[in-house]
C-alpha positions in Angstrom: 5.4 7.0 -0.7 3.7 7.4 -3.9 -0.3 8.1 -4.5 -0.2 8.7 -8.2 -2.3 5.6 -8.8 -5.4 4.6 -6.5 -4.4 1.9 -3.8 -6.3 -1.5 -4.2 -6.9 -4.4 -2.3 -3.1 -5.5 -2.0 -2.6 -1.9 -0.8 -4.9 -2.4 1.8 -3.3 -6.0 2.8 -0.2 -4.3 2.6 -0.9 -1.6 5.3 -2.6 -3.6 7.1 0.5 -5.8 7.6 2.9 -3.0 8.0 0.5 -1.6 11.0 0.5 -5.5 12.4 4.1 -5.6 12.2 5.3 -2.0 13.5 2.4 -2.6 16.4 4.0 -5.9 17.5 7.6 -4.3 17.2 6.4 -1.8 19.6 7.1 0.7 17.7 5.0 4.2 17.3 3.8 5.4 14.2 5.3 8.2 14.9 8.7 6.6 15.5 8.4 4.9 12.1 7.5 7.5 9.8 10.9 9.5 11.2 12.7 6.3 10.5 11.3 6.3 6.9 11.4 9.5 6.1 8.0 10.9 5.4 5.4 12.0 7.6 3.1 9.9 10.3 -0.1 11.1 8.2 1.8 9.5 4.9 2.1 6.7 6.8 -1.2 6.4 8.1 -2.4 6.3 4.9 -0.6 3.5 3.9 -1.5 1.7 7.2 -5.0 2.3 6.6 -5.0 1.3 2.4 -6.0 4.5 1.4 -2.6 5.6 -0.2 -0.2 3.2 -2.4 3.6 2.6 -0.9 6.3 2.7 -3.0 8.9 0.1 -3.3 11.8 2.0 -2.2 9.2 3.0 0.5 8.4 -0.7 1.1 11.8 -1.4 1.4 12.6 1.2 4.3 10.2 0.1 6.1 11.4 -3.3 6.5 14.5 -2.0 7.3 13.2 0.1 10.2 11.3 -2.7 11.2 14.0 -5.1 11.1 12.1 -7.4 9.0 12.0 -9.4 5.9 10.1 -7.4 2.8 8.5 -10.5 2.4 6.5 -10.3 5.7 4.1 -7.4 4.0 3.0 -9.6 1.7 1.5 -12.0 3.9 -2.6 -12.7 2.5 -1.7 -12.0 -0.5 -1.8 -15.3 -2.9 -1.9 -15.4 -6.4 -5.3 -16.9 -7.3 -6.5 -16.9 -4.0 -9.0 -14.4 -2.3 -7.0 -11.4 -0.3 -7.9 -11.3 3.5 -6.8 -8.4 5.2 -5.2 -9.4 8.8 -7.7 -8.3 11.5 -6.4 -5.3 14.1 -5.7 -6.3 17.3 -5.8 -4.8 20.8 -2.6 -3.5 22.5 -3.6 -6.3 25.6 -3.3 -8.5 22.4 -0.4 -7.4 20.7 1.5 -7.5 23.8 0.4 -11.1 25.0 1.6 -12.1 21.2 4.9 -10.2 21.9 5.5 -12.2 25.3 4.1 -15.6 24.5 6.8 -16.6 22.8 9.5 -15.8 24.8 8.3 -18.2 27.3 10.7 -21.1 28.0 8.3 -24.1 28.8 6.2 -25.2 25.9 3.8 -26.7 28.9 3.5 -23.4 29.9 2.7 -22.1 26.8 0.2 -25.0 26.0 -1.9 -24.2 29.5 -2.0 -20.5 28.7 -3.5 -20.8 25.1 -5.9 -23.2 27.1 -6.5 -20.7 29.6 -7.2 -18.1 27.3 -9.3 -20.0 24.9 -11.2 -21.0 28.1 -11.9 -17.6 29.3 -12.4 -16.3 25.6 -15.6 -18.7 25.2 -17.1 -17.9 28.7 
């Protein structure tokens, strides 16, 4: 992970999507940063914007993540205003992580209604 330059808004989308990712893989940022190579400070620096990834970097992340590289560049449109992904809970993370493993698609429908129900009351 390199810092020579100062990180910008893409390093901020960037880390923001790497956090987004690792959080719904469930995995630590602990257990990342070993996977990587470099330590969970380093990484928490990338996570947060405040220090520039490097490609190869970039690269072993979505390898430890079991991803596509192309996933960290999600927000991030030529042209078109960046929008960092908002953080979300762990209760929200882990409802994402289970929703879609549910088999009926009624199901599914009546607990985004559910939610969205509760959400506005």
């Amino acid at each position: 992970m390199n810092n020579i330059n100062p990180a910008s808004e893409v390093d901020v989308i960037i880390g923001s999507n790497i956090r987004r990712i690792r959080e719904f893989s469930g995995v630590s940022k602990r257990g990342l940063a070993k996977a990587v190579g470099v330590s969970w400070s380093q990484l928490k620096k990338c996570e947060d914007g405040a220090r520039r990834i490097s490609a190869g970097s970039l690269f072993a992340v979505a390898r430890a993540l079991n991803c596509s590289i192309d996933e960290f560049w999600k927000g991030i449109e030529p042209g078109e205003p960046m929008v960092a992904l908002p953080a979300h809970s762990d209760d929200a993370i882990a409802v994402a992580t289970n929703f879609d493993r549910i088999p009926s698609p009624t199901h599914r429908k009546a607990i985004a209604r559910l939610i969205a129900t509760l959400a506005r009351s």
